[in-house]
C-alpha positions as a LaTeX table, in Angstrom:
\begin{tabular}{lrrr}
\hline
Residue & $x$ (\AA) & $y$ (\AA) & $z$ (\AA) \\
\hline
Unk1 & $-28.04$ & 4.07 & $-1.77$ \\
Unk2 & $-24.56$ & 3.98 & $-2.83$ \\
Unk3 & $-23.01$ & 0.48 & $-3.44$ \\
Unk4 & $-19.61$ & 0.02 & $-1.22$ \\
Unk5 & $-16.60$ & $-1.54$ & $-2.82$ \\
Unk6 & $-14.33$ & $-3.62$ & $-1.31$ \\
Unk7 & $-10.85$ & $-4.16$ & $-2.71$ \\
Unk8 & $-8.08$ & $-7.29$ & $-2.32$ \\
Unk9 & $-4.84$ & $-5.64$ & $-3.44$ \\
Unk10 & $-1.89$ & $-8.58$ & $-4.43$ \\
Unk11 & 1.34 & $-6.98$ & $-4.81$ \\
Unk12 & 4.18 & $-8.83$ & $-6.24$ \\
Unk13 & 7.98 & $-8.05$ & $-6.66$ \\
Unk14 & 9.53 & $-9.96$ & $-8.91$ \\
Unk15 & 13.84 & $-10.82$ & $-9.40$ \\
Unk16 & 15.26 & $-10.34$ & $-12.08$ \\
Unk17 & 13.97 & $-13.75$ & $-14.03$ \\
Unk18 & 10.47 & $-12.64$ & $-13.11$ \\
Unk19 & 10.63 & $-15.34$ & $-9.91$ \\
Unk20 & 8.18 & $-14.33$ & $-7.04$ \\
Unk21 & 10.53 & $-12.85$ & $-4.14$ \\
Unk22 & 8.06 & $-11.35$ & $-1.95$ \\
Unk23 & 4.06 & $-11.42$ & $-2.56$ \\
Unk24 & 2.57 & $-9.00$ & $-0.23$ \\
Unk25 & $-1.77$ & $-8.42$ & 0.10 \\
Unk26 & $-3.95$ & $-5.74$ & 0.97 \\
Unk27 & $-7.72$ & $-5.98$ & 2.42 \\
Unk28 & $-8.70$ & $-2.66$ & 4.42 \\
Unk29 & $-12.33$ & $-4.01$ & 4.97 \\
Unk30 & $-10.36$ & $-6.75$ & 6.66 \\
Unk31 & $-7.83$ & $-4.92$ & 8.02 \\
Unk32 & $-5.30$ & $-6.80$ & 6.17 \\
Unk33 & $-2.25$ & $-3.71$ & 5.04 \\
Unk34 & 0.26 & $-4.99$ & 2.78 \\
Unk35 & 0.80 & $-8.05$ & 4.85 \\
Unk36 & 3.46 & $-10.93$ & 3.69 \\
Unk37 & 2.60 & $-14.24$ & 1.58 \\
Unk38 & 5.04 & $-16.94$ & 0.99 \\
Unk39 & 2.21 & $-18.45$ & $-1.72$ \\
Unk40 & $-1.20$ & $-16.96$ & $-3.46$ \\
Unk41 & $-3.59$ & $-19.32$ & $-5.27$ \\
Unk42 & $-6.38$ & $-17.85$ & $-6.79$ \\
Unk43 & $-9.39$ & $-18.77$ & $-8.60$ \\
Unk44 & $-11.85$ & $-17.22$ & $-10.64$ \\
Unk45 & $-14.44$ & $-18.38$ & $-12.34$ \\
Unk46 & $-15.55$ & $-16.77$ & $-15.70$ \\
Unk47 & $-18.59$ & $-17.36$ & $-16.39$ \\
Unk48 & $-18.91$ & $-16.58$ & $-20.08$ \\
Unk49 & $-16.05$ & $-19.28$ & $-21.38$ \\
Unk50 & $-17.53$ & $-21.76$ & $-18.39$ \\
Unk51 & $-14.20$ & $-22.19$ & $-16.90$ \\
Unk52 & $-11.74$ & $-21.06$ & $-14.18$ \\
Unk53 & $-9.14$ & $-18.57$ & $-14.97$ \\
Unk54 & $-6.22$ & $-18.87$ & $-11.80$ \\
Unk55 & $-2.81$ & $-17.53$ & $-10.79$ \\
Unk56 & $-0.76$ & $-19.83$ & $-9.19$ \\
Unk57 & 2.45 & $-18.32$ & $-6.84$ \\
Unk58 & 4.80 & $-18.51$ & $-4.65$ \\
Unk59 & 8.11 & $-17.05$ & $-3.48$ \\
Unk60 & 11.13 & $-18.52$ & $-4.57$ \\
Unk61 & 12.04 & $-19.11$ & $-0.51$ \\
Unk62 & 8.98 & $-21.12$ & 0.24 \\
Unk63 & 9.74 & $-24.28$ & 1.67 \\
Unk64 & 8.56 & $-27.31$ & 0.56 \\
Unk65 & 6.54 & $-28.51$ & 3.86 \\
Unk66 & 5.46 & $-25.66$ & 4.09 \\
Unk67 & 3.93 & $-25.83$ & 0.45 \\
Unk68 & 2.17 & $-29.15$ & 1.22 \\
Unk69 & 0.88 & $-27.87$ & 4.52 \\
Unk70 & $-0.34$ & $-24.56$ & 2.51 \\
Unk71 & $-1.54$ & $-27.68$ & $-0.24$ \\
Unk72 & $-3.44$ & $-30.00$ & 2.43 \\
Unk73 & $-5.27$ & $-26.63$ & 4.21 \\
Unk74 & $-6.21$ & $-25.62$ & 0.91 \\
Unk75 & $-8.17$ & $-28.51$ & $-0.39$ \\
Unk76 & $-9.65$ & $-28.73$ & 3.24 \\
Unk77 & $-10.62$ & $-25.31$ & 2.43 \\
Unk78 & $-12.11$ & $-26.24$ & $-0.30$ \\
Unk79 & $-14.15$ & $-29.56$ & 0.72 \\
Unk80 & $-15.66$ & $-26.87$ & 3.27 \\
Unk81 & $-16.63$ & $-24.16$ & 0.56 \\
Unk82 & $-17.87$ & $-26.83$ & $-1.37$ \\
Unk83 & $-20.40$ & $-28.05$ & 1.62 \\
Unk84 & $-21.63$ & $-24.46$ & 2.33 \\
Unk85 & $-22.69$ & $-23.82$ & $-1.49$ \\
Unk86 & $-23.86$ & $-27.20$ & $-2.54$ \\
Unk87 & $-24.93$ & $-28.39$ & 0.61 \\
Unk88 & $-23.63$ & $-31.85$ & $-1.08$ \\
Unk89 & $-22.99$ & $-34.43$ & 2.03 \\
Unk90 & $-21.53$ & $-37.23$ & 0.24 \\
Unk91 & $-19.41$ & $-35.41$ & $-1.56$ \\
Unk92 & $-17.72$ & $-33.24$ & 1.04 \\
Unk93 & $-17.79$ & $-36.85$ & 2.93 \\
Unk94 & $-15.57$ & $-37.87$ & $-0.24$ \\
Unk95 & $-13.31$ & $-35.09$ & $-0.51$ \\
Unk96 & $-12.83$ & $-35.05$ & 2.88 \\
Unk97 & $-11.33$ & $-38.88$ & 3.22 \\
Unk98 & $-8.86$ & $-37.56$ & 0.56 \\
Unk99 & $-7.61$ & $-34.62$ & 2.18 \\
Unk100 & $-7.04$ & $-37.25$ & 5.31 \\
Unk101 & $-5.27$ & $-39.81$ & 2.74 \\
Unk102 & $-3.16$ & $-36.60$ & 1.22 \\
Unk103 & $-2.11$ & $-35.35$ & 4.84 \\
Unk104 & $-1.51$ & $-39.47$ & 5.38 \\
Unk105 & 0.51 & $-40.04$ & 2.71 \\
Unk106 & 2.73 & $-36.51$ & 3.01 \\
Unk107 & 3.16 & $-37.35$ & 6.78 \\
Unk108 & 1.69 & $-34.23$ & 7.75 \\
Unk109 & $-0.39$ & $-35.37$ & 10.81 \\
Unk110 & 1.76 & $-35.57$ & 13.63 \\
\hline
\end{tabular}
């Protein structure tokens, strides 16, 4: 049986300075076409050096609460993933209060 391949195409145009104007993505098994991005973050972990590798970016337009929503959603993202592959309770518990203190202290719940 052939194996199937999924690509995630990021596409980035640049200025002049080499300053992220507009970040675009691709995901046909998720039929995602060359859809806008004010901000990527992305992580990979190599697993040879024990350590992640990321790219951090964003357009040069992206405002600023918009970044710490994007920010707070993120690590909420994250306390989530974290649950589902450690199955760690406590932990999740923990990084959950400080997504609530982040989104506290940045005003971001309404």
């Amino acid at each position: 049986m052939a194996k199937h391949i999924s690509d995630i195409v990021l596409s980035i145009e640049l200025d002049e300075n080499r300053v992220p104007e507009k970040l675009q993505w691709s995901a046909k098994d998720g039929g995602i076409d060359k859809e806008q991005a004010k901000a990527f973050l992305l992580s990979v972990w190599d697993d040879q050096k024990k350590e992640t590798l990321k790219i951090d970016l964003w357009t040069k337009d992206m405002p600023v609460d918009e970044m710490k929503q994007f920010f707070h959603q993120t690590l909420v993202s994250m306390a989530e993933t974290f649950q589902r592959a450690t199955q760690d309770e406590k932990m999740t518990a923990t990084m959950m209060d400080f997504c609530d203190y982040f989104a506290e202290k940045l005003e971001l719940k309404k």
